[in-house]
VEXNUNU-817822 format. One record per atom (N, C-alpha, C): residue in three letters; x, y, z negated; atom name. Coordinates in steps of 0.2 Angstrom, whole numbers, plus 5000, padded with zeros to 4 digits. Atoms other than C-alpha are relative to their C-alpha. Example, Ala and Ser with C-alpha at 12.3 -4.5 7.8 and 13.67 -1.06 7.14 Angstrom:
REM residues 2
residu,east,north,up,atome
ALA,5004,4994,5000,N $
ALA,5062,4978,4961,CA $
ALA,5004,5006,5000,C $
SER,4996,4994,5001,N $
SER,5068,4995,4964,CA $
SER,4996,5005,4997,C $
***
This chain:
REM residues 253
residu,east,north,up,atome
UNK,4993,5002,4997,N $
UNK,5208,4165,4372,CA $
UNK,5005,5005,4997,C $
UNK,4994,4998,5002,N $
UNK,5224,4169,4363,CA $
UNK,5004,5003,5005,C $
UNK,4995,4996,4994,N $
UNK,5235,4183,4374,CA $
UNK,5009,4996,4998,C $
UNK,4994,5004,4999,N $
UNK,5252,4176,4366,CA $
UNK,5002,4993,4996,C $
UNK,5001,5008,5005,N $
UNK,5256,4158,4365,CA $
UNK,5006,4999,4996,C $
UNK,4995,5002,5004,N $
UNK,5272,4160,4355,CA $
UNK,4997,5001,4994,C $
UNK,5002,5000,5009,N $
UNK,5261,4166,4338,CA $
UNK,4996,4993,5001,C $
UNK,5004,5004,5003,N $
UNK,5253,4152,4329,CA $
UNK,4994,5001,4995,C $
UNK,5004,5000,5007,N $
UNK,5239,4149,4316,CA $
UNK,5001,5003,4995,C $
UNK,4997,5000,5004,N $
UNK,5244,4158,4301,CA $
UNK,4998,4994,4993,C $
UNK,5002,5006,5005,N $
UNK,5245,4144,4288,CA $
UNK,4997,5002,4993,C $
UNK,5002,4999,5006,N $
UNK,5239,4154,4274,CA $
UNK,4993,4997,4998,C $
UNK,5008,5002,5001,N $
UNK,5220,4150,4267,CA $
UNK,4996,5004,5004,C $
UNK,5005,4999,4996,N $
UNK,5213,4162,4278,CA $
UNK,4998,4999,5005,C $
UNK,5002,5008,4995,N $
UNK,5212,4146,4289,CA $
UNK,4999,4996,4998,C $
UNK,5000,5008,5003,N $
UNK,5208,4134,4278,CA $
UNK,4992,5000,5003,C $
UNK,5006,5000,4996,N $
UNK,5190,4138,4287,CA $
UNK,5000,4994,5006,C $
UNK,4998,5002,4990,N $
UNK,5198,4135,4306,CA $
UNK,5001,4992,4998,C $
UNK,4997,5006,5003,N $
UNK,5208,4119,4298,CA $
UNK,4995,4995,5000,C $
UNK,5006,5005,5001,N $
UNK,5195,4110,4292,CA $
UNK,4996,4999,5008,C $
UNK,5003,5000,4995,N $
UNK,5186,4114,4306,CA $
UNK,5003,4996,5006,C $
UNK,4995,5001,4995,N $
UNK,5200,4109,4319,CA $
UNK,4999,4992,4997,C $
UNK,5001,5011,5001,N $
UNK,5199,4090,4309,CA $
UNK,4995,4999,5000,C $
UNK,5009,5003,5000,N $
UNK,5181,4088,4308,CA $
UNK,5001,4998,5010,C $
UNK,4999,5003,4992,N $
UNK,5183,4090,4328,CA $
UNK,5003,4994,5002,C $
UNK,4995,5009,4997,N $
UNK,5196,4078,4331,CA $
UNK,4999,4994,4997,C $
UNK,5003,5006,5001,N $
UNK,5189,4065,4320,CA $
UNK,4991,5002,5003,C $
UNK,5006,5001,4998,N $
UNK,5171,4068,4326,CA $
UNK,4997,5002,5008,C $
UNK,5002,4998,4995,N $
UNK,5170,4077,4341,CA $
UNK,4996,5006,4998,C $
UNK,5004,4993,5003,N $
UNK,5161,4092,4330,CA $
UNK,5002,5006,5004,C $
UNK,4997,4992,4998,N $
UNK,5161,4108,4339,CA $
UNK,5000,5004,4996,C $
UNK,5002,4992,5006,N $
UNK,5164,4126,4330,CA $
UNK,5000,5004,5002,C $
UNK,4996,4993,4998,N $
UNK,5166,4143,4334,CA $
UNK,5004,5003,4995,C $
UNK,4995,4996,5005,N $
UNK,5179,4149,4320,CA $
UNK,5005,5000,5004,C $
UNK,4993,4997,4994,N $
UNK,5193,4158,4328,CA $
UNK,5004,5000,4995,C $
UNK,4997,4999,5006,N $
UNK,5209,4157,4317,CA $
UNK,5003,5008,5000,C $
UNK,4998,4993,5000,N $
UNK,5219,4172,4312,CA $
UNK,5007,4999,5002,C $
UNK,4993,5000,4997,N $
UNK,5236,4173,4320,CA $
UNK,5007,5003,4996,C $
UNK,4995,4999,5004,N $
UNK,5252,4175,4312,CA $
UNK,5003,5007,5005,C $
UNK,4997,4995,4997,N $
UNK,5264,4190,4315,CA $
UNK,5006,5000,5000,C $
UNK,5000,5004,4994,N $
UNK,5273,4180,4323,CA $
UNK,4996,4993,4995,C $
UNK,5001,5006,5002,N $
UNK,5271,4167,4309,CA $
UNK,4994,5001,4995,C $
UNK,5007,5001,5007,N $
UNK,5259,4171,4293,CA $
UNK,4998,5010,5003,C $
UNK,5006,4993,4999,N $
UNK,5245,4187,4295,CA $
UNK,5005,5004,4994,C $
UNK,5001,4993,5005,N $
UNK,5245,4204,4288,CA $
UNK,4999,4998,4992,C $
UNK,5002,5003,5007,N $
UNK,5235,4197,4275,CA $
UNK,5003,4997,4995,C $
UNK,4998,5005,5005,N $
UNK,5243,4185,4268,CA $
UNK,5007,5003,4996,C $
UNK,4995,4997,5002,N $
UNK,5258,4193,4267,CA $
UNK,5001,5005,4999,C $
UNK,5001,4994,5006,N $
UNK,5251,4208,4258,CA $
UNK,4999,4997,4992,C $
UNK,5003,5005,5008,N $
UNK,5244,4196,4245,CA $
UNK,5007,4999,4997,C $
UNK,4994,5004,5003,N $
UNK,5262,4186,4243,CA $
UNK,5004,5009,4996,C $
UNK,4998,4994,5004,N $
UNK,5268,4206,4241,CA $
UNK,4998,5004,4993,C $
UNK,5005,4999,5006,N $
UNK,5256,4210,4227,CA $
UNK,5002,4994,4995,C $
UNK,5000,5003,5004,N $
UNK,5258,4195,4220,CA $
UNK,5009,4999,4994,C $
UNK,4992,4997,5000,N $
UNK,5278,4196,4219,CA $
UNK,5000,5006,4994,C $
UNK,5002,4996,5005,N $
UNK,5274,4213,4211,CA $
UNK,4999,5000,4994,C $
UNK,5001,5002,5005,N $
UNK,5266,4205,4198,CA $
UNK,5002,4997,4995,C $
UNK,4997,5004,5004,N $
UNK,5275,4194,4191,CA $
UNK,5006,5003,4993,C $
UNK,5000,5000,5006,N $
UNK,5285,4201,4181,CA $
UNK,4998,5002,4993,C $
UNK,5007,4997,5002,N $
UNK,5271,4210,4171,CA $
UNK,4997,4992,4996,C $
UNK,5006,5009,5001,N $
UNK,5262,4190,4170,CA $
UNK,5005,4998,4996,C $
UNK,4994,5003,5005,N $
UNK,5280,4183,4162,CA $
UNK,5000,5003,4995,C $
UNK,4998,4999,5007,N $
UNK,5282,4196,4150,CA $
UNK,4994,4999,4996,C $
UNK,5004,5001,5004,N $
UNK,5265,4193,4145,CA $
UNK,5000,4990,4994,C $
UNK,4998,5005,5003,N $
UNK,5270,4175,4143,CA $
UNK,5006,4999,4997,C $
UNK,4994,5001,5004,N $
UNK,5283,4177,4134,CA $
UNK,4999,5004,4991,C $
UNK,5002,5000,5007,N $
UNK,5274,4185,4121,CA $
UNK,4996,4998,4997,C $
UNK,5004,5006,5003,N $
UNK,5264,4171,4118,CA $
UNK,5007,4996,4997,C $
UNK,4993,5004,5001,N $
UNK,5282,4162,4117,CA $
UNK,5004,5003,4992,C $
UNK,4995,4993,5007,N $
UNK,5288,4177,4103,CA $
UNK,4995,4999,4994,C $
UNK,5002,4999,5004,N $
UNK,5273,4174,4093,CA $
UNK,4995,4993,4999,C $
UNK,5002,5004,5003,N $
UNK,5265,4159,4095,CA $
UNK,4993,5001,5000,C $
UNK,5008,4999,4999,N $
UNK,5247,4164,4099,CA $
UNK,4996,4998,5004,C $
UNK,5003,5003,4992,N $
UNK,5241,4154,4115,CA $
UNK,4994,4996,4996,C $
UNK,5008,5004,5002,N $
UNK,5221,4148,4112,CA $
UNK,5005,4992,5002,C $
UNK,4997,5007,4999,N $
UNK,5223,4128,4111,CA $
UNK,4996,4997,5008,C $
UNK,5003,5002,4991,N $
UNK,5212,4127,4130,CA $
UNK,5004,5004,5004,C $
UNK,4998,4996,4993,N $
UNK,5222,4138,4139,CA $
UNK,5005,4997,5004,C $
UNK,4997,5006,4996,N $
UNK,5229,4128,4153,CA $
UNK,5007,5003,5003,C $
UNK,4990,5000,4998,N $
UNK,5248,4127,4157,CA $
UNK,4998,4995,5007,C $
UNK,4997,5004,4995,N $
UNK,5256,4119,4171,CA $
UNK,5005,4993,4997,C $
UNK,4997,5006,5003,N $
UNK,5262,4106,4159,CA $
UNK,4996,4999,4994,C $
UNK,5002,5003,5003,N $
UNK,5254,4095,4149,CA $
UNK,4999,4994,4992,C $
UNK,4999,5005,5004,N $
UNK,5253,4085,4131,CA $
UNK,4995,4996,4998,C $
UNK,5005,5004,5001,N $
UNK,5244,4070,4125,CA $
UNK,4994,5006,4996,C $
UNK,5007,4994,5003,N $
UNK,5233,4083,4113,CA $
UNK,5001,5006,5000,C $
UNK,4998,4992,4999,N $
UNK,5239,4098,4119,CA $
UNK,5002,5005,4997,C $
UNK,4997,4996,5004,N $
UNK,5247,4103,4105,CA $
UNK,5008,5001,4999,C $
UNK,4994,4998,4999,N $
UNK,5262,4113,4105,CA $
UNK,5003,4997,4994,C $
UNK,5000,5002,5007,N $
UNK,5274,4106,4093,CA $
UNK,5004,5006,4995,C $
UNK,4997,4993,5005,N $
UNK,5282,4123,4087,CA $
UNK,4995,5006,5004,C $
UNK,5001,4996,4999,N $
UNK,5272,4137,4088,CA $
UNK,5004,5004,5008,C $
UNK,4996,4997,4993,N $
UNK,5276,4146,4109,CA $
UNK,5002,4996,5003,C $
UNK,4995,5006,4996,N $
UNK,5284,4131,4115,CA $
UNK,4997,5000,5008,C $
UNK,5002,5000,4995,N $
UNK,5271,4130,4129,CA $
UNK,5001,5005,5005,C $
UNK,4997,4994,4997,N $
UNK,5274,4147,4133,CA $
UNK,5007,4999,5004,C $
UNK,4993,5000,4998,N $
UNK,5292,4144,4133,CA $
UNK,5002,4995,5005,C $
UNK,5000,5007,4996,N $
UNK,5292,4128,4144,CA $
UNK,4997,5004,5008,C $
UNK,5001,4997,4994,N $
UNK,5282,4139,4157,CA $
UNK,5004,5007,5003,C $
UNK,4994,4996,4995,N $
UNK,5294,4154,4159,CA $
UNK,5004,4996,5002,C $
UNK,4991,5004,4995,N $
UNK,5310,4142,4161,CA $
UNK,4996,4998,5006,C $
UNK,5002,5001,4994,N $
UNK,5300,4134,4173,CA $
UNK,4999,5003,5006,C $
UNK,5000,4996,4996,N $
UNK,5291,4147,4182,CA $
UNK,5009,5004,5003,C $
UNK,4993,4995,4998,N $
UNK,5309,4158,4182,CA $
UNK,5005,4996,5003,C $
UNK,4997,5003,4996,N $
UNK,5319,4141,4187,CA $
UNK,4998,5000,5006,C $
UNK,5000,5000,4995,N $
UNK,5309,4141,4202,CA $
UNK,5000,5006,5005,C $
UNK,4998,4993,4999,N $
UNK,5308,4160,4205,CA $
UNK,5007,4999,5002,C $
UNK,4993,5001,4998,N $
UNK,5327,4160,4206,CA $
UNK,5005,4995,5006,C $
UNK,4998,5006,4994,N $
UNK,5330,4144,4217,CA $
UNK,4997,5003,5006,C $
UNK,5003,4998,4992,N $
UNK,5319,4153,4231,CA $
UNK,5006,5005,5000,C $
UNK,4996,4995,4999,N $
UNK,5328,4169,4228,CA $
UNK,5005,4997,5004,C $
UNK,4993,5002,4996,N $
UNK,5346,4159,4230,CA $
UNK,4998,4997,5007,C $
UNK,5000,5003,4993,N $
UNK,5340,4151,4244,CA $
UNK,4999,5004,5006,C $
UNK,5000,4995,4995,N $
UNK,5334,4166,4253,CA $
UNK,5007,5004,5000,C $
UNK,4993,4997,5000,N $
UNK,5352,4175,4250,CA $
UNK,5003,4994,5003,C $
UNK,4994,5006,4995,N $
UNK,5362,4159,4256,CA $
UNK,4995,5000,5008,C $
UNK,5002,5001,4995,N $
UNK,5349,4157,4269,CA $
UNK,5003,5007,5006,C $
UNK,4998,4994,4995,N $
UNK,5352,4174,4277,CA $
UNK,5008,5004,4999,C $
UNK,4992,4998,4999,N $
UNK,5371,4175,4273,CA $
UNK,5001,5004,4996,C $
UNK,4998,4996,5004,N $
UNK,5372,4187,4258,CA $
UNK,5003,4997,4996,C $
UNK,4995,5003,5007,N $
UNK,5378,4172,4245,CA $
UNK,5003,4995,5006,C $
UNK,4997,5005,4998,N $
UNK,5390,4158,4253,CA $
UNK,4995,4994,4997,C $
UNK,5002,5005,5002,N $
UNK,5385,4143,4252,CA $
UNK,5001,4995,4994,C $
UNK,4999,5003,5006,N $
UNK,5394,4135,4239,CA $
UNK,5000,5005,4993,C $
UNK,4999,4993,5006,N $
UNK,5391,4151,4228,CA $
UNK,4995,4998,4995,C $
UNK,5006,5002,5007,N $
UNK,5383,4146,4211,CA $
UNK,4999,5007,4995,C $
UNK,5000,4993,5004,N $
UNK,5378,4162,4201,CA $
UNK,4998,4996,4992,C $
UNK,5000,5001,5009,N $
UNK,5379,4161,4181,CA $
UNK,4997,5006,4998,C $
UNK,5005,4996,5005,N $
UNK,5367,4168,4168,CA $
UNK,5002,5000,4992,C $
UNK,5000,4998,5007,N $
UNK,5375,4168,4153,CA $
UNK,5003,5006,4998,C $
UNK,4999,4994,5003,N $
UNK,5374,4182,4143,CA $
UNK,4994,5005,5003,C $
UNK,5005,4995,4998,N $
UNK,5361,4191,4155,CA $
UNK,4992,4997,4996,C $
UNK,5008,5000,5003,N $
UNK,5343,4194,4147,CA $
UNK,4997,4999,5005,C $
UNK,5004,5006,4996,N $
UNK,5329,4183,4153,CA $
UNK,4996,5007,5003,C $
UNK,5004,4996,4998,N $
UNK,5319,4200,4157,CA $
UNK,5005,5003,5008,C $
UNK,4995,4998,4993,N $
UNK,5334,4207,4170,CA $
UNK,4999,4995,5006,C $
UNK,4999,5007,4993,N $
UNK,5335,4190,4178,CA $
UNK,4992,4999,5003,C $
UNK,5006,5002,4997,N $
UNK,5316,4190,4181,CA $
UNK,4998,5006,5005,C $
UNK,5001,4991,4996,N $
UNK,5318,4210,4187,CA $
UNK,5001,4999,5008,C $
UNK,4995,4999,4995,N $
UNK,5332,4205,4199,CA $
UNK,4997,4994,5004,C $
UNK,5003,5006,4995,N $
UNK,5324,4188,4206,CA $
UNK,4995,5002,5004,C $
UNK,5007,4998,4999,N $
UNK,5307,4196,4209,CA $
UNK,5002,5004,5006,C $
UNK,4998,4997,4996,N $
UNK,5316,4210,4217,CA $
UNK,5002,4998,5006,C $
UNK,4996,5004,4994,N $
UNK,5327,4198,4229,CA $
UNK,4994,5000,5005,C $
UNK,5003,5003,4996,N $
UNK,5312,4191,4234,CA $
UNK,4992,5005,5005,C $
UNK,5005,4994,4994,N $
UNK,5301,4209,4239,CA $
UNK,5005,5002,5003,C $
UNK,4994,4995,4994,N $
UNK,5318,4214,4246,CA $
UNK,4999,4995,5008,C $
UNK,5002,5005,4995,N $
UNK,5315,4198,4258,CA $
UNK,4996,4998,5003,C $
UNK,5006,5005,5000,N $
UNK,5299,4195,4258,CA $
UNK,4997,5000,5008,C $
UNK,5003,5000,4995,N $
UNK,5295,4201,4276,CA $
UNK,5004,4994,5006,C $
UNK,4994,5006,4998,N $
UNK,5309,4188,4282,CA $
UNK,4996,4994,4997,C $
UNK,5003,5006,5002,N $
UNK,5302,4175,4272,CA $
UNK,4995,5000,5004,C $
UNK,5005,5001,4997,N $
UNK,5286,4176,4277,CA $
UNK,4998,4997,5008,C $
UNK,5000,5001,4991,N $
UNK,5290,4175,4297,CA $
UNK,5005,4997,5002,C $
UNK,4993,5004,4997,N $
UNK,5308,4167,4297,CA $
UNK,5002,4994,4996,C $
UNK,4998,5006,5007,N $
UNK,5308,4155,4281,CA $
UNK,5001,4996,5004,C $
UNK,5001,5006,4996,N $
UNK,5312,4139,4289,CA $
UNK,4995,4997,4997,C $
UNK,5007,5002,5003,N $
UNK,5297,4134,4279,CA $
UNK,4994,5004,4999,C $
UNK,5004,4998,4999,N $
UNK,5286,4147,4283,CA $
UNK,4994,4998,5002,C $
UNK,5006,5001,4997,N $
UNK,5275,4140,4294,CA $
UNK,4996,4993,4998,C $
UNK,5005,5006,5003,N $
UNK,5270,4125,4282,CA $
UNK,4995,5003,4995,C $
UNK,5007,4999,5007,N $
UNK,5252,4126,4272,CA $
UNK,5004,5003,4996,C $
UNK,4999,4998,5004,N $
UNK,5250,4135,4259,CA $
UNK,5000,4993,4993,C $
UNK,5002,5002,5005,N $
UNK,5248,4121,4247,CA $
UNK,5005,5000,4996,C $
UNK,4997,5003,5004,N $
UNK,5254,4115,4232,CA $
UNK,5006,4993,4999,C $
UNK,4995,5006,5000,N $
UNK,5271,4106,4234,CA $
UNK,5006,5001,5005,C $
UNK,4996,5000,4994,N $
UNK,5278,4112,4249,CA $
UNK,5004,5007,4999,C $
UNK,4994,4994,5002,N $
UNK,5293,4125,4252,CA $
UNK,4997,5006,5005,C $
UNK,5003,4993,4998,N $
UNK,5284,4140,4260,CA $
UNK,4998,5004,4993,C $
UNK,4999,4993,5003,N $
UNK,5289,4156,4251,CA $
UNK,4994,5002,4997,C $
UNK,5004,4997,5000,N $
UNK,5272,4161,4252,CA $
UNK,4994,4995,4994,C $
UNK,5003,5005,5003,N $
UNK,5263,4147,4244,CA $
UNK,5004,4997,4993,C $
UNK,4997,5000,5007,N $
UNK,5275,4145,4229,CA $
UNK,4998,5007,4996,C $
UNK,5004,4996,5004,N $
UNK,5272,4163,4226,CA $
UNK,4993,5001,4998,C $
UNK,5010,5000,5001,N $
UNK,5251,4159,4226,CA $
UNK,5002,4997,4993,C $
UNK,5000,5005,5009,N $
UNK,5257,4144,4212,CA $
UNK,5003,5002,4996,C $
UNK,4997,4996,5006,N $
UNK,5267,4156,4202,CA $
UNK,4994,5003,4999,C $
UNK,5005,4994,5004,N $
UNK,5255,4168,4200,CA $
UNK,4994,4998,4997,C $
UNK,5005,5002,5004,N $
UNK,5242,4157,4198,CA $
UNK,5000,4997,4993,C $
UNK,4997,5002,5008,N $
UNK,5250,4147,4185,CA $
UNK,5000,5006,4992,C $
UNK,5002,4995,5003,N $
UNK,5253,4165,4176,CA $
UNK,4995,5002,4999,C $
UNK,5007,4999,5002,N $
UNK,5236,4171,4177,CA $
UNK,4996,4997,4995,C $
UNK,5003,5004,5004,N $
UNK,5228,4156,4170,CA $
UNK,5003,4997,4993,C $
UNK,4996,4998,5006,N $
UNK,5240,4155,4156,CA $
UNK,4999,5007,4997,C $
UNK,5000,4995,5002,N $
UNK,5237,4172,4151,CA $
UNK,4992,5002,5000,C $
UNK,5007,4998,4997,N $
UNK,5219,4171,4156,CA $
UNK,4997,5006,5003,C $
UNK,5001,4997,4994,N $
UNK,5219,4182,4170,CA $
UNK,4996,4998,5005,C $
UNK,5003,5001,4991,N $
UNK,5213,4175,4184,CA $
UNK,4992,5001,4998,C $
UNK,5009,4997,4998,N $
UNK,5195,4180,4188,CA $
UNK,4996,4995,5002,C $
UNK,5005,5003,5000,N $
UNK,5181,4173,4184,CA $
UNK,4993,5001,5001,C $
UNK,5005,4997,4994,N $
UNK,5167,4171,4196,CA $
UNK,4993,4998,4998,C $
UNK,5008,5003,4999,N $
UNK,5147,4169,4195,CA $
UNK,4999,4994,5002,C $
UNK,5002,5007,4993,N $
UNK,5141,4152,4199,CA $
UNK,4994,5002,5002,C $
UNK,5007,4996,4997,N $
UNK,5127,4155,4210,CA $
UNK,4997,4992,5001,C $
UNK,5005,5008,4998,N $
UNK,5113,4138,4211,CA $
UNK,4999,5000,5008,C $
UNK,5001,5001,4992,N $
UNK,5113,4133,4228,CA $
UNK,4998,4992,5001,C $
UNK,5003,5006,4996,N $
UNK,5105,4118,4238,CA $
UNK,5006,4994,5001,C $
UNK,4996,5005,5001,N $
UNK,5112,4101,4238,CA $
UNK,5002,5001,5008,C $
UNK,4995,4998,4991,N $
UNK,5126,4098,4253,CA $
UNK,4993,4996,5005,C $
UNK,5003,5002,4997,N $
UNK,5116,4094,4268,CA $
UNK,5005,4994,5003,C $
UNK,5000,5007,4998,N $
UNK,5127,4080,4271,CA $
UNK,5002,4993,4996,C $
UNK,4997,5006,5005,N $
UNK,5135,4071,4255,CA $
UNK,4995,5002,4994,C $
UNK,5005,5000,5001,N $
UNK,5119,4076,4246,CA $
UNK,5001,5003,4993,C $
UNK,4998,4998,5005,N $
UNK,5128,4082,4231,CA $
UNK,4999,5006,4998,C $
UNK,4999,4992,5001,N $
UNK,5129,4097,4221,CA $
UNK,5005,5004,4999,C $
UNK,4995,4999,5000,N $
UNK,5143,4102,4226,CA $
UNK,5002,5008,5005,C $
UNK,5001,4991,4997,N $
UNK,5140,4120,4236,CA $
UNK,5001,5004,4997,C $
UNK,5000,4995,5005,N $
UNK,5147,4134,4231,CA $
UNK,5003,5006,5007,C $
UNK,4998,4995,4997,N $
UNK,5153,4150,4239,CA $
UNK,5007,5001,5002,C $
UNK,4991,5001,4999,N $
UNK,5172,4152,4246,CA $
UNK,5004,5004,4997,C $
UNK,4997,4995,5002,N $
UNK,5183,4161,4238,CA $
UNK,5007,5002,5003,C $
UNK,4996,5000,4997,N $
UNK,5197,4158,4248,CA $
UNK,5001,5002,5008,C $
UNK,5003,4998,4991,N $
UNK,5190,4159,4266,CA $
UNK,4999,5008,5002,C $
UNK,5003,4993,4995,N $
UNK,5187,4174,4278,CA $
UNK,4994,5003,4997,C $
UNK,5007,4999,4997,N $
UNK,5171,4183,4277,CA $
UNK,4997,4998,5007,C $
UNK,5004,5000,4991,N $
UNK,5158,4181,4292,CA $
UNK,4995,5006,5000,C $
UNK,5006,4993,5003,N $
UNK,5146,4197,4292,CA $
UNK,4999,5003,4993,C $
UNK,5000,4996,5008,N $
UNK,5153,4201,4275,CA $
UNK,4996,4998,4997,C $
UNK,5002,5005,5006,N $
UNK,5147,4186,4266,CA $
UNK,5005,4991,5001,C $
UNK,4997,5007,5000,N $
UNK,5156,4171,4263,CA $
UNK,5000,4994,5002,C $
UNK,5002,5006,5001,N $
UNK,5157,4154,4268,CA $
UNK,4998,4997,4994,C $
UNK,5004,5005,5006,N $
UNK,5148,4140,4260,CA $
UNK,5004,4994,5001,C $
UNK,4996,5006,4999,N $
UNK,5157,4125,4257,CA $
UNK,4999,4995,4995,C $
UNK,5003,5003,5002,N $
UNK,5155,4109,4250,CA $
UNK,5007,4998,4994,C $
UNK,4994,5001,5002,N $
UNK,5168,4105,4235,CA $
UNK,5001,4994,4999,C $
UNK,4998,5008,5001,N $
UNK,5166,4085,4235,CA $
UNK,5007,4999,5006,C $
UNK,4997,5000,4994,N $
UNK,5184,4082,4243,CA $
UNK,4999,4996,5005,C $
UNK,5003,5006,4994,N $
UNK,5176,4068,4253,CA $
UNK,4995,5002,5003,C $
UNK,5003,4995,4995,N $
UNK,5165,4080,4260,CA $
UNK,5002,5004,5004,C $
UNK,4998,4994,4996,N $
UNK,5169,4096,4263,CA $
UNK,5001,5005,5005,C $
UNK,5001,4995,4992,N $
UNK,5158,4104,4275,CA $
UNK,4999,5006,4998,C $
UNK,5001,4990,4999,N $
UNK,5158,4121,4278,CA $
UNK,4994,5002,5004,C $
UNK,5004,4998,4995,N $
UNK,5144,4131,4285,CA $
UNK,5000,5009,4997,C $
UNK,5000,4993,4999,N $
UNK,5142,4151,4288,CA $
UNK,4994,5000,4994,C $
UNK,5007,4998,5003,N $
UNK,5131,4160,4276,CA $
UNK,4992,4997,5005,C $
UNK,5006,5000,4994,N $
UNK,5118,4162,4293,CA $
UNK,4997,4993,4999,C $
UNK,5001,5004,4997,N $
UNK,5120,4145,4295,CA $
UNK,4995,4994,4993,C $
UNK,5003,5000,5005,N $
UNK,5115,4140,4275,CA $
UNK,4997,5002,5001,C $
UNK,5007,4995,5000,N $
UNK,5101,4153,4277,CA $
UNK,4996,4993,5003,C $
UNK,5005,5006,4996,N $
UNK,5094,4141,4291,CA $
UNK,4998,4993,4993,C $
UNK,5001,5008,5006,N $
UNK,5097,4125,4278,CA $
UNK,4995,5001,4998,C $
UNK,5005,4998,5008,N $
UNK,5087,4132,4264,CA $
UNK,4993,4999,5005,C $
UNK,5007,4999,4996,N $
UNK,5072,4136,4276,CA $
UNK,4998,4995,5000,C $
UNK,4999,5006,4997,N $
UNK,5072,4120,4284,CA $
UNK,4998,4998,4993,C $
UNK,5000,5005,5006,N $
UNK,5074,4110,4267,CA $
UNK,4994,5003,4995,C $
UNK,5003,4995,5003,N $
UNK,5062,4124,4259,CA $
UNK,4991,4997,5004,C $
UNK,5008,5002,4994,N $
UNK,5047,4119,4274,CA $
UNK,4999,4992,4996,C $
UNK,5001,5004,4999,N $
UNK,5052,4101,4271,CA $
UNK,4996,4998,4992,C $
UNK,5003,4998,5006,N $
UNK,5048,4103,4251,CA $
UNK,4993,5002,5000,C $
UNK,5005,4998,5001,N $
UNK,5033,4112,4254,CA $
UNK,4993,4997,5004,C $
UNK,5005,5003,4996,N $
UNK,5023,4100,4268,CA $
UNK,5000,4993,4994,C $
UNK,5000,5005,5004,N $
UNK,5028,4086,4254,CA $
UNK,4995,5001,4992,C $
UNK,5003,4998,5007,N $
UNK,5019,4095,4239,CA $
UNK,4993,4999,5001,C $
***
C-alpha cells in the first residue's frame, strides 16, 4: 500500500516492468507482484539523475558530432536519426550536420519553452542566433535545461507522459537526444547476447535480458522482444522455466 496518494507511477522505464504488467492484468486478469517506483512527486530519483547526466553530456556528444561534420569521416553503417535511400551522404559530414541542426533545434525549443513556461521569456519573445557560435548556443541551451531540470522533471506540464519516443516529457526527449548522439558516434554500449530459452509463450527466440527495467535480487528481468508478445518474467521465475523445459527434454530423449 502506497502511504501518499497524491505521488504517482513515475513514467520513466523503471516501470516499463509495472506497465506491462498493469495491461497484461487488465486484459487478462493476470496477477503480478511488481510494485512500481513512485515519483517525487512526479518522475523518481532515478530517472531524474539519469536525465541530469544525460544533459551533461550532451554537449561533449555534439562536439563529437560535429567533427564528423568538419571532416567528414562517419563509417557508412553508423546510424543517424535520418535516413537516405543508400545512405550515402551527398557531401562529405552532411549527415553529421543534418543531425546537430536537428538535435540543437530541438534542444533549444525545450529550453524556450521551459523559460516561457516558468516566466523568465515572455511569451511573444523570439530569441536570435545570429552571429552566436553553434558551440555557445549548445553550452547555453544545455545549461538552461540543468538549471531547470528539477522543475521539468516534476512541473513540466508534460512530465508525467511516458518516456517514449514522440511525446513532450523533458525527460524522454533528453533519453532520445542522447541516444541518437551515442549511436552516431558509436557510444552507446554494447551488450553480450546471452542464448536463452525459447519465450514460453509465443515460442520464439525472442528472450533476452532487460536493459531498461529494475533489478529483482540483483539480476534482471527477462523479457520477451517480439512486440506481440512481451512477457516478462523474473530471473527466479526463468530459472523455474528452464528446469521444467530441461525435465521435459530429457523424459523425451
Amino acid at each position: 500500500m502506497h502511504d501518499n496518494p497524491m505521488q504517482k507511477p513515475c513514467p520513466g522505464p523503471c516501470n516499463n516492468a509495472w506497465r506491462r504488467a498493469e495491461t497484461l492484468l487488465a486484459e487478462t486478469g493476470t496477477e503480478h507482484h511488481i510494485t512500481p517506483t513512485w515519483g517525487h512527486p512526479t518522475q523518481c530519483d532515478a530517472c531524474t539523475g539519469r536525465a541530469r547526466q544525460q544533459v551533461a553530456e550532451l554537449p561533449e556528444l555534439l562536439t563529437a558530432i560535429h567533427l564528423e561534420a568538419v571532416y567528414g569521416t562517419r563509417p557508412q553503417n553508423t546510424a543517424t536519426i535520418h535516413s537516405r535511400p543508400n545512405d550515402t551522404p551527398a557531401w562529405p559530414g552532411q549527415a553529421a550536420r543534418i543531425l546537430i541542426d536537428t538535435l540543437l533545434g530541438e534542444i533549444e525549443e525545450l529550453a524556450a519553452d521551459v523559460l516561457t513556461l516558468r516566466g523568465v521569456w515572455k511569451h511573444d519573445y523570439q530569441p536570435h542566433h545570429d552571429g552566436t557560435r553553434e558551440g555557445h548556443r549548445i553550452t547555453s541551451a544545455c545549461h538552461t535545461l540543468d538549471g531547470h531540470l528539477d522543475w521539468m522533471m516534476q512541473h513540466h506540464p508534460a512530465a508525467g507522459e511516458p518516456h517514449d519516443q514522440g511525446n513532450a516529457n523533458p525527460a524522454g526527449q533528453i533519453r532520445h537526444w542522447h541516444a541518437a548522439a551515442q549511436r552516431f558516434t558509436k557510444q552507446h554500449p554494447q551488450y553480450d547476447v546471452r542464448k536463452m530459452a525459447p519465450c514460453p509463450r509465443c515460442k520464439g527466440p525472442y528472450l533476452a535480458e532487460s536493459r531498461d527495467l529494475r533489478l529483482v535480487d540483483d539480476r534482471p528481468y527477462i523479457e520477451c522482444r517480439d512486440p506481440d508478445c512481451r512477457r516478462i518474467m523474473t530471473g527466479a521465475e526463468y530459472d523455474t522455466y528452464v528446469k521444467a523445459l530441461a525435465a521435459v527434454v530429457t523424459q523425451a530423449a
